[in-house]
C-alpha positions as CSV (number, residue, x, y, z in Angstrom):
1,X,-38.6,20.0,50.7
2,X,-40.7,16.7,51.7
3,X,-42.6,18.7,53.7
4,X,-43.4,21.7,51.3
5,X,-45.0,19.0,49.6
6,X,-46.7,17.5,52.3
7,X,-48.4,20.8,53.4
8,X,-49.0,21.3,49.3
9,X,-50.3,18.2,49.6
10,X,-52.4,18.6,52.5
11,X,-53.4,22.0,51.1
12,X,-54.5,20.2,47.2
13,X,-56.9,17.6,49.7
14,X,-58.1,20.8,51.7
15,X,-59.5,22.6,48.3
16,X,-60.9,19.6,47.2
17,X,-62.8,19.3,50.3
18,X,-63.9,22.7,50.5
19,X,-65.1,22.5,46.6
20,X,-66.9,19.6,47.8
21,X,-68.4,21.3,50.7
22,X,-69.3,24.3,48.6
23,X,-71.4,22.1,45.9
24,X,-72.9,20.4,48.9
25,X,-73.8,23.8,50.9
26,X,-75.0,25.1,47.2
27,X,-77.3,21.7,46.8
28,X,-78.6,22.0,50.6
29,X,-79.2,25.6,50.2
30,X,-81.5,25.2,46.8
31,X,-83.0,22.0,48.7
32,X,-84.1,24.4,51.3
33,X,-85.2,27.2,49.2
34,X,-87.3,24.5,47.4
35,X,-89.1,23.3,50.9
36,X,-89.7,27.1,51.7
37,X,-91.6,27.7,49.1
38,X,-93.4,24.4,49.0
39,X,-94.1,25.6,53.1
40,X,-95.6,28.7,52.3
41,X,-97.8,27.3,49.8
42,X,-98.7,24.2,52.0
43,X,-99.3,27.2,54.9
44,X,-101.8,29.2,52.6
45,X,-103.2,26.0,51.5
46,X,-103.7,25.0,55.4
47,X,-105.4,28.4,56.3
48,X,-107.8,27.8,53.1
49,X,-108.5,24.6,54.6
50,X,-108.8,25.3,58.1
51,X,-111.7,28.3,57.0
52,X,-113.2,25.4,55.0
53,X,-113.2,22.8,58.2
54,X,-114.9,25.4,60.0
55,X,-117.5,26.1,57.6
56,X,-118.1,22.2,57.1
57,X,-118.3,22.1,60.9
58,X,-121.0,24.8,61.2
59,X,-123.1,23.3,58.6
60,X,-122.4,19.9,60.2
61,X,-123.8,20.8,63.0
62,X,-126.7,23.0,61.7
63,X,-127.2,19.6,59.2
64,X,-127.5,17.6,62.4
65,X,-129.7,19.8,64.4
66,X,-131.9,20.0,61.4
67,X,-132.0,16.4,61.4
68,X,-132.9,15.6,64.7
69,X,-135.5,18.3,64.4
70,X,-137.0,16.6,61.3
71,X,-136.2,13.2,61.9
72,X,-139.8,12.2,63.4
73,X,-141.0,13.7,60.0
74,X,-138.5,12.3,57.3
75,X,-138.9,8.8,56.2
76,X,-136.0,6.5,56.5
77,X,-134.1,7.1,53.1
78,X,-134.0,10.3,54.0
79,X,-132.4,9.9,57.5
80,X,-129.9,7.9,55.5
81,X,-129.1,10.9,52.6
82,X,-128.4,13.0,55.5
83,X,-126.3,10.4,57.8
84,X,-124.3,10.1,54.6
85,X,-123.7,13.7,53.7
86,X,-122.6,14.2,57.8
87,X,-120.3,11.2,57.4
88,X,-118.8,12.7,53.9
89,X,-118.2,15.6,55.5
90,X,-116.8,14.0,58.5
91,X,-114.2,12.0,56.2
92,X,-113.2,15.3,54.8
93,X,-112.5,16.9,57.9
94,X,-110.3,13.6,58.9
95,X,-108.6,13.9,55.7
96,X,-108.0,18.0,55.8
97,X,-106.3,16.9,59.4
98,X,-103.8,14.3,57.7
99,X,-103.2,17.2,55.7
100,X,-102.1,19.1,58.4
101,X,-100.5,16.9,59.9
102,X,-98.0,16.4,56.7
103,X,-97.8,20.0,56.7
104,X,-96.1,19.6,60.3
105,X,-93.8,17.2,59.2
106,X,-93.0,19.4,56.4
107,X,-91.6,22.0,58.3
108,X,-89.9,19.6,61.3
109,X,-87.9,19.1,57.9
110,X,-87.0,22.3,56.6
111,X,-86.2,22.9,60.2
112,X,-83.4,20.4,59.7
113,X,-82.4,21.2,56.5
114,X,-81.7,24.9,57.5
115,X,-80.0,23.6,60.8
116,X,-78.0,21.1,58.0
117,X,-77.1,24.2,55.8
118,X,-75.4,26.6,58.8
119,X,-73.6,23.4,59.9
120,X,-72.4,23.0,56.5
121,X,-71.4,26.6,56.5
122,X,-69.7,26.6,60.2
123,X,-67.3,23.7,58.6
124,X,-66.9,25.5,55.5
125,X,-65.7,28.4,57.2
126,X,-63.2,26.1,59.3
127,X,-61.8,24.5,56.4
128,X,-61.3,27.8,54.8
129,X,-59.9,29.4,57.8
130,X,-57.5,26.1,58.4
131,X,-56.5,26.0,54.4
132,X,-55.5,30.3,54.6
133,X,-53.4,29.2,58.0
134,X,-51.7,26.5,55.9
135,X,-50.8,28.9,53.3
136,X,-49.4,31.5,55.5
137,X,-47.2,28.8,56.7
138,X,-46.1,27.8,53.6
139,X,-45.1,30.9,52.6
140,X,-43.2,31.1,56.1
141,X,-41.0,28.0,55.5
142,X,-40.6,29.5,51.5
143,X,-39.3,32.7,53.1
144,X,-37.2,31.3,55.9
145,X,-35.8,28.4,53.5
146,X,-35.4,29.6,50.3
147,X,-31.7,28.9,49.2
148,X,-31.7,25.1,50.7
149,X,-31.4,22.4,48.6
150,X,-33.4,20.6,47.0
């Protein structure tokens, strides 16, 4: 009898876990549904970007052959404008990069989160498995002992 109740026990703490497990696999799972979709948008954002870094670097680049072309005609204001409008464009470039670069990161994590989730769900499946083997015992002993007294 003590230990019909100790496997009921055992078997009460095993549910518990696995409702646990299951609102924590739920949670994880909508977690990385979230950071998909926040990746794919980040992605299309990126490829925008990257078509605008190259288009800032072409006109960069035509900007600063223009000015060396021009630069024995332009006063020195001028020379300035343009140096500024090549070091504006520079900082966006730079900036577009750190952008990038949190995109990276961004999917390192969902990368863990989705190795998190099938973890979670590997255990899950052990508990589950362990908690039906417990039951099946359980019923055993009921079977083998069921006129003993209590």
């Amino acid at each position: 009898y003590n230990l019909i109740k100790e496997l009921q026990q055992k078997e009460f703490e095993e549910i518990a876990l696995h409702e646990h497990l299951m609102r924590k696999a739920a949670i994880q799972k909508s977690e990385t549904n979230r950071l998909q979709q926040e990746l794919l948008a980040t992605k299309a954002a990126a490829e925008k970007r990257d078509r605008e870094y190259e288009q800032i670097q072409k006109q960069a680049a035509l900007n600063e052959s223009k000015l060396r072309k021009q630069s024995s005609q332009k006063s020195e204001e001028e020379q300035l404008a343009a140096k500024a409008a090549a070091s504006q464009q520079d900082r966006e470039l730079r900036q577009k990069k750190a952008e990038a670069a949190r995109k990276e990161r961004l999917l390192r994590e969902l990368s863990a989160q989705k190795f998190e989730t099938n973890r979670l769900q590997e255990e899950l499946l052990a508990t589950k498995a362990a908690a039906e083997k417990r039951d099946r015992e359980i019923e055993q002993m009921q079977k083998k002992s069921p006129g003993d007294p209590q």
